[in-house]
N, C-alpha and C positions, 0 to 999 in steps of 0.2 A: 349706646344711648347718649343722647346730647342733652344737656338740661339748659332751660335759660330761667333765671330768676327776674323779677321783676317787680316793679311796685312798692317799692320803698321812697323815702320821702323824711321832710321834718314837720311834724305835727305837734301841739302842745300836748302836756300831760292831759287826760280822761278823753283825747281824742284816739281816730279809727285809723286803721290804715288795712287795705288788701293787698299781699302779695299773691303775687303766681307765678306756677314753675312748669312751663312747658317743659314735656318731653317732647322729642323726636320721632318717640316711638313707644308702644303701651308699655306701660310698664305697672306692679302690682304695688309695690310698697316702694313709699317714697315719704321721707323725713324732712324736717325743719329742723337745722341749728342754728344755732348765734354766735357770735365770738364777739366779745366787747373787748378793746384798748387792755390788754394785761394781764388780761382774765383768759383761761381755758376755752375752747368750743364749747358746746353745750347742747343736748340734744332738746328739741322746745317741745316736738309732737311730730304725731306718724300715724300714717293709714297704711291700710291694707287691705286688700277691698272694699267691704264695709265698714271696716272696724278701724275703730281712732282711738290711739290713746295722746296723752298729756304729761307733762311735766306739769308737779304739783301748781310752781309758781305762776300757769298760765291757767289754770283749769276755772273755766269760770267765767276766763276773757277774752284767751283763742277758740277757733274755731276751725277745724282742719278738714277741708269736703274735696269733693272732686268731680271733674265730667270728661267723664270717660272719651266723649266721644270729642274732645279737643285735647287730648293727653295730659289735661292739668289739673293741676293740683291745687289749692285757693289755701292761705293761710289768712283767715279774718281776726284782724288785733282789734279789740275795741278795749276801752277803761286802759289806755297806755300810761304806766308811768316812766318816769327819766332813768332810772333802771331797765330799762325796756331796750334800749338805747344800745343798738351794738349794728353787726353786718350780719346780715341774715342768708341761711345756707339753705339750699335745697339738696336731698341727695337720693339718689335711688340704690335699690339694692334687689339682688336676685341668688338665688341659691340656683348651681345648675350642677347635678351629680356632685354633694356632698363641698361643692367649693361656693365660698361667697363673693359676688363680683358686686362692685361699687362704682357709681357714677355719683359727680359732683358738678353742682352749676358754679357759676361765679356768686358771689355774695352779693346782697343787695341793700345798701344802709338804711338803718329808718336811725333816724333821733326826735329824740321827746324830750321837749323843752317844758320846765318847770314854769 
């Protein structure tokens, strides 16, 4: 599986931004992380078929959907603050007989300017 990230950008703080992360190929569960300049990766949200969850700090103002029938993934940021501000990860994941296999896109920057 191939991931491409996409849609990042620099937008001021309480503005929006849409990511997406095509796959190659279907895939079930597929996450969001961030890595900002110093700081650790961080996991931001993730679906799984229907079901989405969030990292406290987004919940409220991400948005994590999908359409199936173009392989992607949508990560909708609205209310961004300068905290916000890091490279953004798509990654997918799959259990096949007990083992867990990982795919990863390239990062994609957004920064939010105060």
């Amino acid at each position: 599986v191939q991931l491409q990230a996409s849609g990042g950008g620099w937008v001021q703080a309480g503005g929006s931004l849409r990511l997406s992360c095509a796959a190659s190929g279907s895939i079930d569960a597929i996450d969001w992380y961030r890595q900002a300049p110093g700081n650790k990766r961080e996991w931001v949200a993730g679906i799984s078929g229907t079901s989405t969850n969030y990292k406290d700090f987004v919940k409220g103002r991400f948005t994590i959907s999908r359409d199936n029938a173009k392989n992607t993934v949508y990560l909708q940021m609205t209310s961004l603050y300068p905290d916000d501000t890091a490279a953004y990860y798509c990654a997918a994941h799959e259990w096949r007989s007990g083992v867990k296999y990982e795919w990863w896109g390239q990062g994609t920057q957004v920064t939010v300017s105060s």
